[in-house]
C-alpha angles and dihedrals in degrees: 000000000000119000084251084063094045096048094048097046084050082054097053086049106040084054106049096040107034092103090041128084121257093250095057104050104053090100087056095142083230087049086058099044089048091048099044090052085067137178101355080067101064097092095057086046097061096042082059094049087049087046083055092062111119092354092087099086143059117313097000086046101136095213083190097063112034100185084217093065095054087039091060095047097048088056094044090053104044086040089239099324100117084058094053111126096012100148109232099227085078100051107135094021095115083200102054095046092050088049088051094044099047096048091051093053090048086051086058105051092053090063 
């Protein structure tokens, strides 16, 4: 899968559950092509999520890349890595857990 493919697929999510809960949008039929891709898609995926940086919220809100859609799928396709570490005190804080996410994908391609 090419980054047009995953941003599109991100498009297509972000869309049709922004206004659903979590729980209720993993067998997005986009969700399960994104996750079945797999890992050769996590870089795409983290630059999604940096694109995501300061269009998350009112009139600068991007509807076509919700961060907690590349998040999620960062965490189902590294079953949980890219959380390890994550200190507790900031669950629900979309910052902080972006901030986490992308330095531990940048920790890992500089391996």
């Amino acid at each position: 899968m090419n980054k047009e493919e995953v941003a599109e697929l991100i498009k297509q999510y972000s869309r049709d559950t922004m206004f659903l809960s979590s729980s209720a949008v993993e067998d997005h039929p986009a969700y399960v092509q994104l996750k079945t891709a797999g890992h050769e898609i996590i870089p795409f995926l983290l630059e999604r999520l940096a694109d995501s940086i300061g269009h998350d919220r009112g009139d600068t809100f991007d509807m076509d890349n919700s961060p907690r859609a590349s998040m999620a799928l960062l965490c189902d396709i590294t079953n949980g890595e890219c959380l390890v570490g994550f200190q507790h005190e900031y669950a629900g804080m979309l910052d902080k857990l972006r901030a986490h996410i992308l330095q531990w994908g940048k920790s890992k391609s500089a391996k």
